[in-house]
matplotlib code that plots the C-alpha trace (Angstrom):
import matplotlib.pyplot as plt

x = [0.0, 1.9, 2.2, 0.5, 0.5, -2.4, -2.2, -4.9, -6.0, -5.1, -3.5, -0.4, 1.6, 4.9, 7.7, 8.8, 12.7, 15.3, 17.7, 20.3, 18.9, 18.9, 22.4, 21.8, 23.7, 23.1, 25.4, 26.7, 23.2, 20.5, 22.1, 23.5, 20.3, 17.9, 20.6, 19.9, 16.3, 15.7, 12.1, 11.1, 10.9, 11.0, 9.6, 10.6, 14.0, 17.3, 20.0, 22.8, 25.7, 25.8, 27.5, 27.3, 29.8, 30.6, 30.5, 33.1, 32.3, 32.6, 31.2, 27.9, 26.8, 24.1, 22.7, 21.7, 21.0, 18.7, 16.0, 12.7, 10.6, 9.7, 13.0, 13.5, 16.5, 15.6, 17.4, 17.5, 18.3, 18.3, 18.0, 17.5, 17.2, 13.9, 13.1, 14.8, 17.2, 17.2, 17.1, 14.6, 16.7, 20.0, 17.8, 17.0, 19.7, 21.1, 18.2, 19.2, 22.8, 22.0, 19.2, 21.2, 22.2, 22.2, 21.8, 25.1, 26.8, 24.1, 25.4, 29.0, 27.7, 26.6, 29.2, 32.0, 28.8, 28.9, 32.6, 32.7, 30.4, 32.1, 29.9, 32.4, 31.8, 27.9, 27.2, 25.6, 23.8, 22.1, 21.1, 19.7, 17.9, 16.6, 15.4, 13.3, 12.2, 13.7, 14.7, 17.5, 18.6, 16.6, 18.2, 14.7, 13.0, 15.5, 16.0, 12.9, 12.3, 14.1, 12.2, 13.2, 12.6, 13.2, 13.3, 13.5, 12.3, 10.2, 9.8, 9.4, 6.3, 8.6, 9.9, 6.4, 5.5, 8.2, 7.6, 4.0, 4.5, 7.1, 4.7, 2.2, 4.9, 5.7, 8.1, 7.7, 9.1, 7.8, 8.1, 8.8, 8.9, 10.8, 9.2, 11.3, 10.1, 11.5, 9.8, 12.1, 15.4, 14.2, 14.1, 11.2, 10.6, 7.0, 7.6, 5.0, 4.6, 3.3, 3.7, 1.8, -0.9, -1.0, -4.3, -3.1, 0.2, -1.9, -3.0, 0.0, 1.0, -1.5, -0.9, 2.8, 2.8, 0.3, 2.2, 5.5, 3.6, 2.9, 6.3, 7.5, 5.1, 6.5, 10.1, 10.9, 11.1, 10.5, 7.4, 7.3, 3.9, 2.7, -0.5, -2.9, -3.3, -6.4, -5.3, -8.8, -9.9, -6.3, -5.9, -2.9, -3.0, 0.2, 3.4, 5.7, 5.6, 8.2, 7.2, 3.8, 4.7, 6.7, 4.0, 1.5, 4.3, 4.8, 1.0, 1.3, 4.3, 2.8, -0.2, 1.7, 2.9, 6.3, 8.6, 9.9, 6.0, 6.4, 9.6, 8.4, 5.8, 8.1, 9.5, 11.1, 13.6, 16.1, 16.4, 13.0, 14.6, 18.0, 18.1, 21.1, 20.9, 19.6, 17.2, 19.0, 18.6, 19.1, 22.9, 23.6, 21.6, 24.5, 27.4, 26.1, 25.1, 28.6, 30.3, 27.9, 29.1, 32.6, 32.1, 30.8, 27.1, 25.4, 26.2, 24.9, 24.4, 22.2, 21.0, 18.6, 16.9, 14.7, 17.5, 16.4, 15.6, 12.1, 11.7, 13.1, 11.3, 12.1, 10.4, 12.3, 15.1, 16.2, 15.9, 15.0, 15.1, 12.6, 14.1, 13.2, 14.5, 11.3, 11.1, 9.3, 6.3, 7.5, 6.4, 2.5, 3.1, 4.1, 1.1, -1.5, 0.5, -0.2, -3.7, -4.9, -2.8, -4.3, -8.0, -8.5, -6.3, -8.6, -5.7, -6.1, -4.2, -4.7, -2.6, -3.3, -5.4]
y = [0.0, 3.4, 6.6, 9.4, 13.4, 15.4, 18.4, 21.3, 20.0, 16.2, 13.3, 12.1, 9.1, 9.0, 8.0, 4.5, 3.8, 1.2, 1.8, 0.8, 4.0, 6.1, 5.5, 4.0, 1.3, -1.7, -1.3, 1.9, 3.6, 1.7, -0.6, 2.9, 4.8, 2.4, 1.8, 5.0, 4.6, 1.6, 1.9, 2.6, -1.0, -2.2, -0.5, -0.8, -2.1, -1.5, -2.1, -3.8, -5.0, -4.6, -6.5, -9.0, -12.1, -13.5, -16.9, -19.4, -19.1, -15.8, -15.0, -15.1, -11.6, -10.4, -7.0, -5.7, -7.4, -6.0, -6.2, -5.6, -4.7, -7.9, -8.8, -10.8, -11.2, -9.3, -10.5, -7.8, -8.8, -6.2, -6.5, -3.7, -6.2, -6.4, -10.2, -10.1, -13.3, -16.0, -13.9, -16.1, -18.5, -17.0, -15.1, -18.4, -19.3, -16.6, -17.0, -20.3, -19.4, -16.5, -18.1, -19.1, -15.7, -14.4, -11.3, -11.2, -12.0, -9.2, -6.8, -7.8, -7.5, -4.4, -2.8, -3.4, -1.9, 1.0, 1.1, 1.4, 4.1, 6.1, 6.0, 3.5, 5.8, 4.5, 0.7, -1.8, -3.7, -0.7, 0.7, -2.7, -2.7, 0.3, -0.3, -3.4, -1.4, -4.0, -3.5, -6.1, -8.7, -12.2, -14.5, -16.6, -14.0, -12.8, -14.1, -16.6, -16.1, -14.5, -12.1, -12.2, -8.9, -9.1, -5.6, -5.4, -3.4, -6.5, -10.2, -12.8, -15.1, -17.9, -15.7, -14.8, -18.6, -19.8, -17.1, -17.6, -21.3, -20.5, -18.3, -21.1, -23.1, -20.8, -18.7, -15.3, -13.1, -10.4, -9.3, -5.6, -3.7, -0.9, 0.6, 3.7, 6.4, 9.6, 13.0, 15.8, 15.7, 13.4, 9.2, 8.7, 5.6, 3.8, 1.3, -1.5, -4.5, -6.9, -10.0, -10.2, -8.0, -5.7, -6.8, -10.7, -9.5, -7.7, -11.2, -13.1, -11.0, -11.2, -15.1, -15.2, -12.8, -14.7, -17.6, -15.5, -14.5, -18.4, -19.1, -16.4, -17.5, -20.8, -20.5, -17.1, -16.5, -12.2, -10.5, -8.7, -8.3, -4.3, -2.8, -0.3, 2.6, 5.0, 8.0, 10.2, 10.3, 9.7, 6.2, 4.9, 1.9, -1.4, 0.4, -1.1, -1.3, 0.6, 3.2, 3.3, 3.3, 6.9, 7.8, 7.9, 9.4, 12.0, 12.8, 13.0, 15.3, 17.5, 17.8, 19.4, 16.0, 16.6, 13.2, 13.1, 12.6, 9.8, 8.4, 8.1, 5.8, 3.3, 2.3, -1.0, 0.5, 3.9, 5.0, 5.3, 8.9, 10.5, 14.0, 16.5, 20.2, 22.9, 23.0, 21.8, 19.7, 16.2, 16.4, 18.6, 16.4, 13.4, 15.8, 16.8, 13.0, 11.8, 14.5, 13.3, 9.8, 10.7, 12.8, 9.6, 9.7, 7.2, 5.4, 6.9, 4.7, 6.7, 3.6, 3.1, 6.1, 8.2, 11.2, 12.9, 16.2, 16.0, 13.3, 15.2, 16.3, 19.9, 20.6, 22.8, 23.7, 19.8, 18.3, 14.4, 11.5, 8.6, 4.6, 2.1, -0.4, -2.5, -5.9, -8.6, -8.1, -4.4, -3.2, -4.2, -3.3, 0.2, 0.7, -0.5, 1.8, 4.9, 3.7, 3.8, 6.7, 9.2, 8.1, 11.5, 10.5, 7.5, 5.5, 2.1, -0.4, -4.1, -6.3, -5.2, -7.7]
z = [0.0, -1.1, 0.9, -0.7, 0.0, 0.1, -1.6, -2.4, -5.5, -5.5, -4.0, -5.4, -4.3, -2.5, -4.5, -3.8, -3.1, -1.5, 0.9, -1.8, -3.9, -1.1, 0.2, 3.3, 4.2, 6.1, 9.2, 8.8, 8.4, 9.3, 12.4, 13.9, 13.6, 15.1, 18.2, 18.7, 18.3, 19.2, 19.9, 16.4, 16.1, 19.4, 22.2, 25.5, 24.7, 26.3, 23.9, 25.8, 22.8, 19.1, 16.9, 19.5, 18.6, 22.2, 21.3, 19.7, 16.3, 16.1, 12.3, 13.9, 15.1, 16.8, 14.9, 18.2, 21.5, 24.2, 27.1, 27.4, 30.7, 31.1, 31.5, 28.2, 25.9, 22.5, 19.6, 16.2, 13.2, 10.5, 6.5, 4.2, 1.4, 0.2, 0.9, 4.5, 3.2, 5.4, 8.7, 10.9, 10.8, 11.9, 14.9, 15.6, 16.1, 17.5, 20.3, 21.2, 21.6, 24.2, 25.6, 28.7, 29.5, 33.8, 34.5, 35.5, 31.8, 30.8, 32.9, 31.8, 27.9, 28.5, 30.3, 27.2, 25.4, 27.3, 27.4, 23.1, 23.3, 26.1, 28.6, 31.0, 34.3, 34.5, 36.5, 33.9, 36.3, 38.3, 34.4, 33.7, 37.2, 37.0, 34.0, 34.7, 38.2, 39.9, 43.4, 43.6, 41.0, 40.4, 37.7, 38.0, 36.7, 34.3, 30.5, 30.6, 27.3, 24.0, 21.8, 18.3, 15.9, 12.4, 10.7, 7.1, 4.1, 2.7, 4.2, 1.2, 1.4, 2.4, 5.1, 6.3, 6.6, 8.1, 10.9, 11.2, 12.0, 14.6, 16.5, 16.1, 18.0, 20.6, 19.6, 20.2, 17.0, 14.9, 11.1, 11.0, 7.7, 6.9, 3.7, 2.3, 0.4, -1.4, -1.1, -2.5, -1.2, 2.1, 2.7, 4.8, 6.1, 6.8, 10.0, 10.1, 12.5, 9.8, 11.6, 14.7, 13.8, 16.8, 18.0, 17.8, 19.6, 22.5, 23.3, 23.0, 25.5, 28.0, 27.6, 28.2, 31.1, 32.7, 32.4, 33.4, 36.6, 37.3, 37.1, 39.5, 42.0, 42.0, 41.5, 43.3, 46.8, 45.6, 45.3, 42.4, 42.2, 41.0, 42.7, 42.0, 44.8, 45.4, 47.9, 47.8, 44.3, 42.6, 41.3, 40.6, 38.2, 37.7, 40.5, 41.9, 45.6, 46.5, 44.5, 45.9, 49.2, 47.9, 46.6, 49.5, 51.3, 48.8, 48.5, 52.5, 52.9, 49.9, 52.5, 55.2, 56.7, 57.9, 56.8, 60.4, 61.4, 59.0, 60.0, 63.4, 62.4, 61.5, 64.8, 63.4, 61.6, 61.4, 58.0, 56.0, 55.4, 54.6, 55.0, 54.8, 55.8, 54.0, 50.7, 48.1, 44.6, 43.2, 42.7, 45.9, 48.4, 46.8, 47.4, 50.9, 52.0, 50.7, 52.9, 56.0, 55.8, 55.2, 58.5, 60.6, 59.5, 57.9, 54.9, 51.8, 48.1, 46.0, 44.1, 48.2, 48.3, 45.7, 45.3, 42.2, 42.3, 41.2, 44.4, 47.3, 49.9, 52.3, 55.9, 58.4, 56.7, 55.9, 52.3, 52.5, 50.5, 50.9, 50.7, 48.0, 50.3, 51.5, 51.0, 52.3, 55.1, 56.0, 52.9, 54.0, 57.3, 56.5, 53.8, 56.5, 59.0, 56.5, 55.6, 59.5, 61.1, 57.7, 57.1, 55.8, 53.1, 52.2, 51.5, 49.7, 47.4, 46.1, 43.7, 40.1, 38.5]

ax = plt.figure().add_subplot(projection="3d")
ax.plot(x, y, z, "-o")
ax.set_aspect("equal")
plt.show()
């Protein structure tokens, strides 16, 4: 189906080109730009190697390797050829090869990743974490599954079959097209998940994260299940709990709740709160919590607590930062603690269904 512009008096189709035509090459162009841009045809996706060849036969790359939110390996091949070649099958078997991955080869990956691109100074694993919204690290949960995306200006019919009857079998890959087309001097390009349709892929989904959340139930000794929070009117839909136990707070101390009112609530532990002197931003509060530990204070890792600027909170002169450290039964008992002490506040959460 072509592109067409609308102008005053008519509609006139988009010209129709190839990469070739245009000058865009395959790893030079294309690969590069959709590193960058990585969500064009896979959203969600942390890209964590390119090129990726850590294997023994090392002929066998990897176009780009990432993870998605649910914690998956994503395998991207890229063609601009206008058949897409024989691509399903090396991402298959580039699939199988990284299938085994931990999160802690991941986190290794990505830092030489990040190293080639000169961004050495940041921690792999806390990006990666932080991406997923993960509080701590769980190889049960990590890498159950490898999503394949093939990205390529045309998929042949024998292409097309092959991956339909892989999905039929469980795999979970998709078919995107990268159609370009001329208009004056520019290349645009028309991006197009072909294969799942999107309203079959919305299901597919559903199913396998179902079936994810089985296994975690089973297998892990975390919680990582998200919940939906109501404070007055305000609902809150899918959080993590960590973040909505901040939020309540948040809503509270934006109230007139001072956190040391909070704080004292939790009699079981200390250190719900950091808080330096004075009113001060994001990378401040670190400079100033760094200098209170290197003067005997308490120990300070900004990866614990929510620092940014945006997530501070000030009351009498102090600027404080909330912990995301609150695992197991405290985590209930503090929400329950909130919900009761602040029935103005008509507090209330439940597991997201």
């Amino acid at each position: 189906m072509p592109i067409y512009e609308l102008r005053p008096n008519e509609i006139v189709a988009v010209e129709e080109t190839n990469f070739n035509l245009a000058g865009i090459q395959e790893r030079r162009d294309l690969q590069r730009l959709l590193r960058d841009h990585v969500e064009v045809i896979s959203p969600d996706t942390l890209v964590i190697s390119e090129e990726f060849d850590e294997w023994e036969d090392a002929k066998r790359r990897i176009d780009l390797l990432g993870i998605d939110k649910e914690a998956n390996l994503v395998a991207i091949e890229l063609k601009r050829t206008e058949d897409g070649g024989y691509m399903e099958l090396q991402c298959i078997r580039y699939a199988s090869m990284v299938s085994t991955m931990t999160l802690d080869q991941a986190a290794n990956v990505f830092g030489r990743y990040l190293k080639r691109i000169g961004r050495e100074t940041e921690d792999p694993k806390e990006l990666i974490l932080d991406f997923l919204d993960w509080e701590e690290s769980n190889e049960t949960l990590f890498a159950q599954d490898v999503r394949i995306v093939l990205a390529s200006a045309e998929f042949s019919k024998e292409l097309t079959t092959s991956v339909l009857w892989l999905i039929d079998h469980g795999i979970d890959i998709q078919c995107v097209r990268l159609k370009p087309y001329r208009l004056d001097n520019r290349v645009l390009v028309d991006v197009q998940q072909i294969i799942p349709l999107p309203e079959a892929a919305t299901y597919q989904i559903q199913v396998r994260e179902k079936a994810k959340q089985d296994r975690a139930v089973k297998t892990s000794g975390v919680d990582f299940t998200r919940f939906d929070v109501r404070i007055n009117d305000e609902l809150h839909k899918s959080i993590w709990k960590r973040n909505a136990l901040y939020l309540v707070c948040k809503r509270l101390c934006e109230s007139g709740v001072a956190p040391s009112e909070i704080g004292a609530l939790f009699t079981w532990r200390n250190n719900a709160w950091y808080f330096v002197d004075g009113m001060v931003d994001g990378p401040e509060f670190e400079r100033l919590a760094k200098q209170k530990e290197a003067e005997g204070g308490p120990t300070f890792d900004a990866r614990r607590w929510f620092c940014e600027s945006e997530e501070l909170f000030q009351s009498n002169g102090k600027t404080y930062a909330f912990s995301k450290m609150w695992g197991g039964k405290n985590w209930h008992r503090a929400m329950n603690l909130l919900k009761d002490t602040y029935p103005g506040f008509r507090i209330d959460f439940s597991p997201t269904s």
